[in-house]
N, C-alpha and C positions, 0 to 999 in steps of 0.2 A: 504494500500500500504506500501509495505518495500523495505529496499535497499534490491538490486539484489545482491546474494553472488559472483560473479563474478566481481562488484563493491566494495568488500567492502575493498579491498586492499587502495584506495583512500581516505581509514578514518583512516587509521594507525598514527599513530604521528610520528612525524621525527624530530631527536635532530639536531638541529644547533648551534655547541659549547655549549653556557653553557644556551641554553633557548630550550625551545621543543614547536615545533607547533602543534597543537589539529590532521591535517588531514595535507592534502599531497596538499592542495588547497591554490595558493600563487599570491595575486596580487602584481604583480610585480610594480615599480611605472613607472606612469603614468600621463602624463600633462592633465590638466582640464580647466583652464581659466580661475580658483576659486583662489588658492591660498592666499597669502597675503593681495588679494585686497578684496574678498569677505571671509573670516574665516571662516564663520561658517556655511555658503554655503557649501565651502571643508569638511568641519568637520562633515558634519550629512550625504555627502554622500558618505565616507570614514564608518560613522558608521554603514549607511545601509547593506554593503558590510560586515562587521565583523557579522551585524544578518543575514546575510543570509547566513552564515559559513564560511566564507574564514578563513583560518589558521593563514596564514597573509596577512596584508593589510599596503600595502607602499605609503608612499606620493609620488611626482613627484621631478623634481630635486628642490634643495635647497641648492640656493648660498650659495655660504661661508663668501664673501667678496666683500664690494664693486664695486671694482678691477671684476668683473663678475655682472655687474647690466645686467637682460636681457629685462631690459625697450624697449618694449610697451606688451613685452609678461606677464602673468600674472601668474606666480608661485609661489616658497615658497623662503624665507630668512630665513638664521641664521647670521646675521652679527656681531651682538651684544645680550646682554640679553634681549633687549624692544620686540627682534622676540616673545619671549620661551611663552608669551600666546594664541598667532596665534597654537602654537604648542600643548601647552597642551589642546585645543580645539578639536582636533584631535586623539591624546593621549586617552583620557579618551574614548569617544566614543568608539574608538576601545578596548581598554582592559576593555570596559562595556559587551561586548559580547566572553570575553574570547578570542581576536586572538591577535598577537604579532603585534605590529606597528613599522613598519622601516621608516626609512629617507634617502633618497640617494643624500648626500651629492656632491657637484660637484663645481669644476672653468671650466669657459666657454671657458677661454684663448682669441684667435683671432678671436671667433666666438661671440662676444656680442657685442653692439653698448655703453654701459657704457651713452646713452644719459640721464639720472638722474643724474648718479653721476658725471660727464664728467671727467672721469678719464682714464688716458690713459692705452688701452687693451695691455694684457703682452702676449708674444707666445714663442715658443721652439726659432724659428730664427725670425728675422723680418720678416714682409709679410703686404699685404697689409689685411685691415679687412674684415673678411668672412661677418659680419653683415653692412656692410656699404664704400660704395665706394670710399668716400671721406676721409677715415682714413687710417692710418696703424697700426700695432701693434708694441710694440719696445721686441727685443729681450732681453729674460731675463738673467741677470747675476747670478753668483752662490748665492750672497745677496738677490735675488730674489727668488731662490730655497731654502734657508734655511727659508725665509719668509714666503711663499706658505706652505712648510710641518707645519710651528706653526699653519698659520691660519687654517688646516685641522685637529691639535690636539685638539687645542680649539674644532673647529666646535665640532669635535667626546667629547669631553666632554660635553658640552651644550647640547647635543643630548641625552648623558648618564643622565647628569640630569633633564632632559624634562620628561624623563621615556621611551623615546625608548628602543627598545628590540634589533633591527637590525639598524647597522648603516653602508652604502653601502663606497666602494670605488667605483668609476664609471669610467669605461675606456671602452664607447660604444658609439653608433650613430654616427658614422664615428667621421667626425671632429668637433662635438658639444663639446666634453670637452677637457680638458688643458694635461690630462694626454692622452688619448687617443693620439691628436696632436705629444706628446713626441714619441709615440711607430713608428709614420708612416715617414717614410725617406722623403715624396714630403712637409713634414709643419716640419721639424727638420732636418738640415744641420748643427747643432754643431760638433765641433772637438773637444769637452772636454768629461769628463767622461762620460756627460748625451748625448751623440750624435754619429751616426758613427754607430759600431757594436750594433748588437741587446742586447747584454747585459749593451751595453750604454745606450738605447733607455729606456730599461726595467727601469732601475735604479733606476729612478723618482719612477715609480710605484710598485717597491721592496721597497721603502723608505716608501710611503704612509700609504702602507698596513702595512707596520710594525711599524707605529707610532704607526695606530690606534691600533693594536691590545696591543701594549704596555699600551699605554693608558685607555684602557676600556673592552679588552677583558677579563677581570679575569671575567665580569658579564653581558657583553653585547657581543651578535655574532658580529661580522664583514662579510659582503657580498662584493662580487667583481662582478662588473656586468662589462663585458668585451665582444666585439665583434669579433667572431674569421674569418669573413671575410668579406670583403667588394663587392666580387663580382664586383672584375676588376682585377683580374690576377694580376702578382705580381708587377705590380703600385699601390697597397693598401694591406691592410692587407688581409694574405691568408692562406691557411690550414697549408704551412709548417713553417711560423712563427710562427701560432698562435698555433701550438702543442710543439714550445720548449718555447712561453710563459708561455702554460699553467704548463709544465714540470715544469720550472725553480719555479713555484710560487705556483705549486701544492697542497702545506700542507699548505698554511699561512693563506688566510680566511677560516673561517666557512663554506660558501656558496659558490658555483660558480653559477653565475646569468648569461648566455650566451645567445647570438643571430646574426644576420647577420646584416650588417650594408648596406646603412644608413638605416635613419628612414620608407622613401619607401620603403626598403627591409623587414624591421623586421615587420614592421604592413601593410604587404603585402597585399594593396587592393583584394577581391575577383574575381576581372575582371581578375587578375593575377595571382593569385594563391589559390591555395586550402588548405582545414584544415592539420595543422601537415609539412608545407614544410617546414620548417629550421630544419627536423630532420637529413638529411643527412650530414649536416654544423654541426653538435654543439654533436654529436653521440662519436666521440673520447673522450669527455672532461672525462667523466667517467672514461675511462679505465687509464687517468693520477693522479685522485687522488680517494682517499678514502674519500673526503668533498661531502656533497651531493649536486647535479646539477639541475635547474630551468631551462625552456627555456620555451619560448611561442610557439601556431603557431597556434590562432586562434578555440583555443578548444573546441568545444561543445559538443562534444558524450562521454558520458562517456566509449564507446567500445574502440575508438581512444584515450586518455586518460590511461588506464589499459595495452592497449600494449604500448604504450611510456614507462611507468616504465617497464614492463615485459622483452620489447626487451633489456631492460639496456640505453636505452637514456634519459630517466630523473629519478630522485628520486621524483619532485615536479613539480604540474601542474599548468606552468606559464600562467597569462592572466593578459589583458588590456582589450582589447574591449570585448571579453567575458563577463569579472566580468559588465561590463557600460549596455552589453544587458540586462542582467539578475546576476542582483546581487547576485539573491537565487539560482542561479547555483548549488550550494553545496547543500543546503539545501532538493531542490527538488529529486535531485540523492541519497540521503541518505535516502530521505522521500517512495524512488519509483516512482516518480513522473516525468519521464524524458520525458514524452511525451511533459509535462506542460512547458518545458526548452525553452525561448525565445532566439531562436538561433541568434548570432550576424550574419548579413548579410555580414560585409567585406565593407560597404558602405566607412566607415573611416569618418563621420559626427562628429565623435567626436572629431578627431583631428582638424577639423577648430577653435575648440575654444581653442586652444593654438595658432595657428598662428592670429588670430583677437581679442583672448583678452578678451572674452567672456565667461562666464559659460557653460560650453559646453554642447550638446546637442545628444542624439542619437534616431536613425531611429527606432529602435524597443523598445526603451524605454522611453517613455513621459516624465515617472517621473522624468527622469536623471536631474539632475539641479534645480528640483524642491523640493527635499526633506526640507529641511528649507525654503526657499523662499515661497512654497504654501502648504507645511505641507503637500505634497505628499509621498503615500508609494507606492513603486514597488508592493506587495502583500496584502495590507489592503486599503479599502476603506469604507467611510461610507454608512451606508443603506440608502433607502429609506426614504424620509421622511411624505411619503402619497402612496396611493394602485391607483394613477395613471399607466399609461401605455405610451408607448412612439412607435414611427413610425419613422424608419430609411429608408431615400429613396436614395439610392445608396448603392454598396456593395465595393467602392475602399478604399484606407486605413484609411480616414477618417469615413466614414460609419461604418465597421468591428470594429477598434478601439472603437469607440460609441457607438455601440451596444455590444461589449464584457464588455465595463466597465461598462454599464449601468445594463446590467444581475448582475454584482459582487456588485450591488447596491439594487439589488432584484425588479427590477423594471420587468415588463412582457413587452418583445421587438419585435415588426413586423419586419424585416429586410429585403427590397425589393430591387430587384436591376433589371435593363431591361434585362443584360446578359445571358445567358445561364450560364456563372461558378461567382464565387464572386471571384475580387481580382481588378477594376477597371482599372486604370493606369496602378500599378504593374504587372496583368496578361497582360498589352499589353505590356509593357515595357520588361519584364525577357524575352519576346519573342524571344527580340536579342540574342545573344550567348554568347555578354560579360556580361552580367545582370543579366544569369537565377539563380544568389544566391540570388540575390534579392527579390527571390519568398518567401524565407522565412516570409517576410512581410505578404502575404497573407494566406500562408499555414497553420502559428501559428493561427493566427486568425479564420480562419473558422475553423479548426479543434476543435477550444477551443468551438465556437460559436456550434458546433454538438452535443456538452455535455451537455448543457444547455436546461435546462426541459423549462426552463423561455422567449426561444427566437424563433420565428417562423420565419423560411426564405425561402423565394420566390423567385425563380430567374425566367429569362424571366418573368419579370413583371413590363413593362413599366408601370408606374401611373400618371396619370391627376391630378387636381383640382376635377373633380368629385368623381375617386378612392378615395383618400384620405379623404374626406368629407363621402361615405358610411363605410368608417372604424372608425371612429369615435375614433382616438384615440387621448389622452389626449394633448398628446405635437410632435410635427414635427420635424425633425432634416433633412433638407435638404444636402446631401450630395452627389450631383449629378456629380460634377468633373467639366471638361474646356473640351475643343478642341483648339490643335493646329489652327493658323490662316496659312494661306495659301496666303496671299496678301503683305506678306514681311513687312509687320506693326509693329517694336519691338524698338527696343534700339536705334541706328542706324536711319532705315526710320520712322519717325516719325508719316508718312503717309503713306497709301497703296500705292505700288508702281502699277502704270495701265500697264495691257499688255491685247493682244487677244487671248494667244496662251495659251488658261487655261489647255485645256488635257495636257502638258509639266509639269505642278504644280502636285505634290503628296504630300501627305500630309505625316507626320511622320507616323499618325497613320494608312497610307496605307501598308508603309514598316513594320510596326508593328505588321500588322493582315496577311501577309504574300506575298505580295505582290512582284512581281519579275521584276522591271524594265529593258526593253534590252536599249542594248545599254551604251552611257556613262551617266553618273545620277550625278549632281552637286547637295550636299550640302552645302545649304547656312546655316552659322552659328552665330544667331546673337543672341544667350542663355548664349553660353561660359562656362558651365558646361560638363556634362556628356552625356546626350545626340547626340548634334552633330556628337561627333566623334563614338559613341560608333552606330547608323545608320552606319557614314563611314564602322566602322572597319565590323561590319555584312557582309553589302553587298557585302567588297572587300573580303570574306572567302566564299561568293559565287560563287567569280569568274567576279565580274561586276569592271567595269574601273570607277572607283570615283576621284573626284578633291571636295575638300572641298573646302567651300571661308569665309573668315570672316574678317568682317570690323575692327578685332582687332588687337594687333600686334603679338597674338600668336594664339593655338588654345589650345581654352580649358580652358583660365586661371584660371575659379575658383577652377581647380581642382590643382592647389598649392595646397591648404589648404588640400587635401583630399589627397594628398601623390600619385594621380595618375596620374600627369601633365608627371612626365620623362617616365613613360609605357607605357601613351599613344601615345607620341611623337617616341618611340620604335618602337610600336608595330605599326601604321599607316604606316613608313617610310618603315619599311619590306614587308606592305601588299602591298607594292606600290599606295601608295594612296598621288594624286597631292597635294598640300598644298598651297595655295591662301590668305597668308593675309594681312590687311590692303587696303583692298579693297570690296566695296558694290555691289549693283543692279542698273545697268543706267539702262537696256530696257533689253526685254525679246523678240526673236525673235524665228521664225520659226526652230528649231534643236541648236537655241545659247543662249547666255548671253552673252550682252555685262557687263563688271565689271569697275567702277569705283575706280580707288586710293582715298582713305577717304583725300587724302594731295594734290595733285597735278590734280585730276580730269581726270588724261589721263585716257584712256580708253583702252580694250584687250579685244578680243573676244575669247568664250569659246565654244568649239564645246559639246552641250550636248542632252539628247534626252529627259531626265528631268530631273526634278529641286524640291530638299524636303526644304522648307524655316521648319527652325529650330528659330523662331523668339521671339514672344508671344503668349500666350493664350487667350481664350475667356471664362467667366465661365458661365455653363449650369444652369441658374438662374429662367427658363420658369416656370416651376414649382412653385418656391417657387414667382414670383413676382405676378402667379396669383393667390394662397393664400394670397398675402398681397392686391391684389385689391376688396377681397372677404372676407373681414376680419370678416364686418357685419354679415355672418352667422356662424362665429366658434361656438359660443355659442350654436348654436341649435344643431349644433355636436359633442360638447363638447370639441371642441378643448380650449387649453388657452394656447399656444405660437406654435409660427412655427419661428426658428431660419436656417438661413444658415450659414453651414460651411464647411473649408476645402478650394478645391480649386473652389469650386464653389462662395465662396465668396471675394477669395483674392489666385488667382495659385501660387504655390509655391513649396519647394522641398518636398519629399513624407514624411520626417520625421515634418515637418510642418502640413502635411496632420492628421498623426496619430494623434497630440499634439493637432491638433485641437477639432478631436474625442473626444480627452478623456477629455480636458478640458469643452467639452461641457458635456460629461456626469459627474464627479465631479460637475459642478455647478447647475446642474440641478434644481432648488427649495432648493438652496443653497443660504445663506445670500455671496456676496460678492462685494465689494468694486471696484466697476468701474473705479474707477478715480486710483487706487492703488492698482491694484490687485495683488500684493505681499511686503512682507516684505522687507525692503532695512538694511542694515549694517552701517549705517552713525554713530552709537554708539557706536562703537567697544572700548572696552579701553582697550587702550597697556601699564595703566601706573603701573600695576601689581606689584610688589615689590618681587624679587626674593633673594637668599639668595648671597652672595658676590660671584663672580666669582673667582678661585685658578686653574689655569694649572695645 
């Protein structure tokens, strides 16, 4: 396999000021939930991403100044010199594989809580604090402004000597940074030079950019990552300012790093939008300068990718969630290999772990987070370590994932599933309409699982205890899935809640498998992810009269983290779909629901004709518990383990499912530590001795 000549434009090399990147492939940065707190975590999966070809590869933001702590989130500092070994951990990984490492420098302003350092948050004008209620920010004086540009010189020196190659100005994600804040007239009411006309506004961030570049441009690029709309008409930043922004400021960085603001616009969940949308927003920047232009928008095809540069909308193909799917993105396109390419779903799993703090985690790629931690590779796994065989019984994302690793381990794999298609959950779920990217979960997987000499799969093939016992193979891997409960039993009702009027109850996976309910159809939502609403939104694009109810006080809420909480809230309120919450299940009657207030107990009745409790699951464990009551005869059929996994042992989200897979197949007849199954950071030493600091 070779690269496609119609790809090979995307391995050209592209100067940015005075460094040149290998190929036209550029991770742009990216929060993780590694940072500072875990090193070296961030630092080997920043490196994995440099071996699997990225050009460059950038860190996330990285304070400048105490004055910006974004305590409890977990990212990077330059405060001082005790940061620069957190840094050069990072550093070297990435210029071990040949790509340029940037750092995108940033103050938070009135969007950080400062609770570490409890220092009082600075903003253009006073206002109250974006990151906390109980605070305000105090407006900054010009002593404050000429203070702010030092700590952003220093930063950009300490970042020249760390050995960065690109070092970001950042004026993006709506009102997450200090300078952005300055550019938008509703967070800056100044009447002095930095306030007022847009060239007021600008000023700050004419000043920035031109420290830095005074400072370290003779040898290090400078990048401007700037958001040219916010997508709310001209109460935010919008096309006609952000074209005499980019005018005014045209030639001074290296890079133009563009995108839409906020963060839910720019890493635009897939329920919402498709590959390549921020190209119509970020398309002028080009024709304002001659510095070459990044942007993202969720890129996986290399066909989509080739006309971005070709139409003249970018020079460099920006990604986040791509590089987290498949780090060897690059690699595989260059190699020929694009079939092989694990397409990001758009789920946005990985941005939870910046909002909760966590090593983050993605849906289509296990290893994510695990590259130091478990000594996991995206593309290398160890072999076999014996000419056993192994029996996979379900084919949802745990199964597939199992059985695809365990093939890359050389092992010989049965892969049974009761369905007619392999893809479990995922093929019932993508079913919906906001979902069907989701399918990439399953598609990747069987397709890969079709090439493999080493893996036999059987669909429609429900199996027993006796099945499994005439196959006689070595090791079992149960991975049968859950079912939805249907008796209102979850978070909320602790107990099944009793009714008579069972035909009214449908189950999720009714509406899943295609099910057309008449009349009005109440979901109850007592999951609080993605789900619930995402039933709602289907059914009301069918045309059905839906009222969602949920005992919380929003709907939906775990999907904060996932950046698809305000879409979904959008997109329900258009479909006309009732909204019920902070309210449970009293009684279930004849065409109703009475609902109880979770606070006050009144009650309201709900004319419906049925009812999808979206509640807990139950895991499909028949199988595997009567292999373990029959344990006595493995030996005669050579079994020697039968393990459950996934959601048949513990339900959870689909990217838990995969993680389960593959962690099953990695230990398979693997020595590993139960009590401590991975390496922790508690050794880190910051006390490194660097050479004297000189502005």
């Amino acid at each position: 396999m070779t690269l496609a000549p119609t790809h090979k434009i995307l391995f050209e090399p592209v100067k940015i000021g005075p460094k040149v990147a290998k190929n036209r492939f550029y991770q742009v940065p990216h929060c993780n939930g590694m940072g500072h707190r875990w090193p070296r975590t961030m630092a080997e999966m920043r490196g994995v991403k440099a071996e699997g070809g990225w050009g460059v590869v950038c860190t996330e933001e990285c304070s400048i100044h105490p004055t910006s702590d974004l305590t409890p989130a977990t990212l990077m500092r330059l405060w001082d010199d005790s940061d620069l070994p957190v840094h050069q951990l990072m550093i070297d990984k990435v210029h071990e594989h040949g790509a340029l490492a940037g750092i995108q420098l940033v103050h938070n302003g009135q969007s950080v809580s400062n609770y570490l350092t409890r220092m009082p948050t600075m903003a253009p004008s006073a206002a109250p604090n974006e990151a906390s209620n109980s605070t305000q920010a105090r407006a900054m004086d010009k002593e404050d402004i000429r203070t702010l540009r030092r700590w952003f010189r220093e930063a950009a020196l300490r970042s020249r000597r760390a050995g960065y190659d690109i070092v970001y100005v950042y004026a993006a994600h709506g009102i997450m940074t200090l300078l952005y804040q300055f550019l938008l007239t509703r967070y800056n009411q100044r009447t002095d030079e930095y306030g007022g006309s847009l060239e007021n506004r600008v000023r700050l961030v004419r000043e920035v950019l031109e420290d830095t570049k005074d400072a370290i441009g003779h040898d290090t690029a400078v990048a401007f990552r700037f958001a040219v709309d916010e997508l709310m008409g001209e109460n935010g930043m919008h096309a006609a300012e952000a074209e005499d922004i980019v005018g005014s400021l045209a030639e001074i960085p290296d890079l133009w790093d563009v995108n839409v603001a906020d963060w839910g616009n720019d890493s635009l969940p897939s329920r919402f939008g498709v590959e390549g949308a921020q190209a119509d927003y970020i398309r002028f920047v080009k024709n304002l300068t001659t510095k070459p232009v990044v942007g993202v928008g969720r890129f996986t095809s290399p066909d989509t990718m080739v006309s971005q540069i070709k139409r003249g909308v970018l020079d460099m193909i920006g990604a986040a969630r791509p590089s987290i799917a498949d780090p060897f993105l690059p690699s595989k396109i260059e190699q020929g290999r694009v079939d092989e390419i694990r397409e990001c779903i758009g789920c946005n799993m990985c941005t939870t772990g910046d909002y909760i703090a966590y090593p983050m985690r993605c849906t289509q790629n296990p290893t994510m987070g695990e590259e130091w931690r478990k000594g996991w590779h995206p593309e290398k796994i160890t072999s076999a370590t014996s000419n056993d065989n192994v029996l996979v019984l379900g084919g949802g994302p745990a199964g597939l994932e199992a059985a695809l690793a365990l093939s890359n381990r050389s092992y010989d794999v049965t892969l049974a599933d009761a369905s007619h298609d392999l893809g479990g959950r995922v093929l019932q779920e993508t079913a919906l309409t906001p979902l069907v990217q989701w399918k990439r979960v399953s598609d990747f997987r069987s397709y890969m699982l079709s090439t493999r000499a080493n893996v036999q799969t059987f669909t429609q093939s429900r199996m027993d205890a006796d099945n499994v016992f005439e196959l006689g193979c070595n090791h079992i891997a149960v991975a049968t899935g859950s079912k939805w409960r249907t008796d209102f039993q979850g978070l909320h009702h602790r107990e099944p809640v009793a009714h008579e009027y069972l035909t009214m109850i449908l189950s999720p996976e009714a509406i899943m498998g295609g099910h057309a309910p008449e009349g009005r159809v109440m979901i109850f939502d007592d999951d609080h992810y993605y789900l619930g609403s995402a039933l709602a939104e289907h059914l009301a694009m069918t045309g059905a009269d839906v009222v969602l109810v949920t005992p919380a006080a929003e709907v939906s809420g775990w999907t904060h983290f996932t950046l698809e909480y305000e879409h979904i809230q959008v997109r329900l309120r258009k479909l006309g779909v009732q909204i019920i919450c902070n309210h449970a299940i009293h009684s279930v009657g004849d065409g109703y629901v009475d609902v109880a207030c979770v606070f006050s107990e009144n009650t309201q009745r709900i004319e419906a004709r049925s009812v999808v409790p979206v509640t807990a699951r139950i895991s499909e464990d028949t199988v595997y518990q009567k292999l373990i009551n029959r344990r006595s005869e493995w030996a005669d059929h050579g079994i020697k383990t039968v393990t459950l996994i996934g959601d048949s042992l513990a339900p959870g989200t689909i990217a838990m499912a995969v993680y389960a897979g593959h962690q099953f197949a990695r230990e398979l007849e693997a020595p590993v530590d139960r009590d401590m199954p991975f390496r922790r950071e508690n050794d880190f030493d910051t006390t490194r001795s660097w050479p004297e600091f000189k502005a």
